[in-house]
C-alpha positions in Angstrom: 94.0 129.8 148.0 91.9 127.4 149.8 92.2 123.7 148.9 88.9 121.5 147.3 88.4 118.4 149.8 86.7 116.9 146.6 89.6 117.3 144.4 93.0 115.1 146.0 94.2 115.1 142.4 94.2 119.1 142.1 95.8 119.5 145.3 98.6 117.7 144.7 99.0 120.0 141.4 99.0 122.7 143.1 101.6 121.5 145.5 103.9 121.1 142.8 103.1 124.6 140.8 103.9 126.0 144.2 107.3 124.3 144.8 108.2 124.9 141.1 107.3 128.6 141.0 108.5 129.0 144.4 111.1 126.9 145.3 113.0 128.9 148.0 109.7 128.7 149.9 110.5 124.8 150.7 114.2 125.4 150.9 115.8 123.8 153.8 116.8 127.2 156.0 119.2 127.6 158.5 120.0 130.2 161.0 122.9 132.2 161.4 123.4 135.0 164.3 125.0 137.9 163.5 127.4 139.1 165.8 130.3 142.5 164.3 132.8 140.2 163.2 130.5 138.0 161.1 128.6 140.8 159.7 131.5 142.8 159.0 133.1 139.9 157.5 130.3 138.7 155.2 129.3 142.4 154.0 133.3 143.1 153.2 133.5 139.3 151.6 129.7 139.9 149.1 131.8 143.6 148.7 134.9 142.1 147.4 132.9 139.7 145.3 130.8 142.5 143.5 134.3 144.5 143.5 135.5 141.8 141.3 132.3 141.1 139.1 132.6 145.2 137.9 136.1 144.2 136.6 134.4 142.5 134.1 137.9 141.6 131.9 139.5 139.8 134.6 140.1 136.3 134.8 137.8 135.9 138.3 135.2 138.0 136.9 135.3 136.1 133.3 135.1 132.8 135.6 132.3 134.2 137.8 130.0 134.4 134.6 131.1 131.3 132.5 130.8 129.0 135.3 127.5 130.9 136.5 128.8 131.1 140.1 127.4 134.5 140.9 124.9 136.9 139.7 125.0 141.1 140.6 121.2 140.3 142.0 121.7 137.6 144.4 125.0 139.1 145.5 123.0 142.5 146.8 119.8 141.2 147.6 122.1 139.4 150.2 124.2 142.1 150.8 121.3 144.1 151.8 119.4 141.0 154.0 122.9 141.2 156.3 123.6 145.0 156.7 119.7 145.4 157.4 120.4 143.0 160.3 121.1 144.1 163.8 123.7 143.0 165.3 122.9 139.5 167.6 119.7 139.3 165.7 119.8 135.3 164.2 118.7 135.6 160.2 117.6 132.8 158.1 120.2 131.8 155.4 119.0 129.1 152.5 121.4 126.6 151.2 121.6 128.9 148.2 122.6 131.7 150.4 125.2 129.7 152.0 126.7 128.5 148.6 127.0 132.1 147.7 129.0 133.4 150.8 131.2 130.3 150.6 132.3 131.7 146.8 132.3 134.8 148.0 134.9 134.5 150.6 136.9 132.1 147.8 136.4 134.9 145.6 137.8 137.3 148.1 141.2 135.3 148.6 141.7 135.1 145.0 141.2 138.5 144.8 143.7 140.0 147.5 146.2 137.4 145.6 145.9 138.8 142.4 146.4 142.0 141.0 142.5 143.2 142.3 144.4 142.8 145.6 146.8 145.9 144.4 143.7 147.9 143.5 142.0 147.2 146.5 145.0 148.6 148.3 145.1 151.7 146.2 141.4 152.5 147.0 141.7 152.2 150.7 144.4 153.2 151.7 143.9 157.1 151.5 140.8 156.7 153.8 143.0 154.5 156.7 143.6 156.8 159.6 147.2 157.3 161.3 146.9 154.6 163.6 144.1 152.5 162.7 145.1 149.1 161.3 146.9 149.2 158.2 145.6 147.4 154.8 147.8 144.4 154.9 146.5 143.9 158.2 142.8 144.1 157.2 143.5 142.3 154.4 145.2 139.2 156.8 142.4 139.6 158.8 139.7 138.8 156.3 141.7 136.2 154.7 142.2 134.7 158.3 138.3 135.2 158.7 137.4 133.7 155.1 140.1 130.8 155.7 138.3 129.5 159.7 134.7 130.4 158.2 135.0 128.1 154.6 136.6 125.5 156.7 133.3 125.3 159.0 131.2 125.6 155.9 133.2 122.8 154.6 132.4 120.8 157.7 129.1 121.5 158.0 127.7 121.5 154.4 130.0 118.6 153.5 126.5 116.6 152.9 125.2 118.6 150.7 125.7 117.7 147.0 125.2 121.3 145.6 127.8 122.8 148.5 130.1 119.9 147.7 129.6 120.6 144.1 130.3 124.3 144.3 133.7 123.8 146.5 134.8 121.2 143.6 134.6 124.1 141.1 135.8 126.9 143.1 138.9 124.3 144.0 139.5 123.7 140.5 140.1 127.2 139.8 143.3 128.8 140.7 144.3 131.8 139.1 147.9 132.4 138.0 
């Protein structure tokens, strides 16, 4: 839509319809390359998360929709932005975005804690392979992974009020 010199007043108007309709547009982006270990641990960490979201009688998942921390959309829509990434390729990531894989790999250590951790086991373990890594050392791997990655996030989102805000919450809830 092209802009009226004549009109400054309608221009700013339309400024603000566009940043209110379309907020993510003026979202503050940053990158983030992709190499197998990231990848694999962000698409097993938005997994575990939507894992725990279908289990919709458990205490995480209960938590997940009273304290509005997650939705099903956002969690695949950036499921599907990662695994439709190539490996080394650098992907932008909104604040947003970052917010959710932080609860996401929270999420996931509650969940490999709890009983979900027990079903977890159950489902994969018929498909491990005589010799490949066993579950418990998966599982120490992606808590390991989760536990160096939210530290970072900590460090480098610690400015931002809706990061901070959102580690506060996910702090304050420990499952028993």
């Amino acid at each position: 839509m092209k802009k009226s010199n004549s009109t400054p007043g309608l221009e700013v108007a339309l400024d603000e319809l566009i940043l209110r309709t379309n907020p993510i547009r003026f979202m503050k982006s940053y990158g983030l390359e992709l190499n197998a270990m990231v990848k694999h641990l962000l698409l097993s960490t938005l997994g575990t998360l939507k894992f725990v979201m279908l289990h919709e009688n458990h205490p995480l998942a209960i938590a997940l929709r009273q304290l509005e921390l997650a939705d099903g959309k956002s969690v695949g829509l950036l499921f599907d932005k990662i695994r439709s990434a190539e490996i080394g390729e650098r992907i932008k990531i909104t604040l947003e975005e970052e917010i959710l894989i932080y609860t996401a790999m929270d999420i996931t250590c509650k969940a490999y804690v709890s009983d979900l951790g027990d079903e977890l086991r159950a489902l994969n373990e018929p498909g491990i392979k005589k010799g490949d890594p066993g579950f418990g050392e998966v599982r120490n791997t992606v808590l390991r992974g989760c536990e160096i990655v939210m530290q970072g996030m900590r460090e480098s989102f610690g400015n931002e009020p809706d990061f901070e805000e959102r580690v506060d919450v996910l702090e304050q809830f420990v499952i028993v």
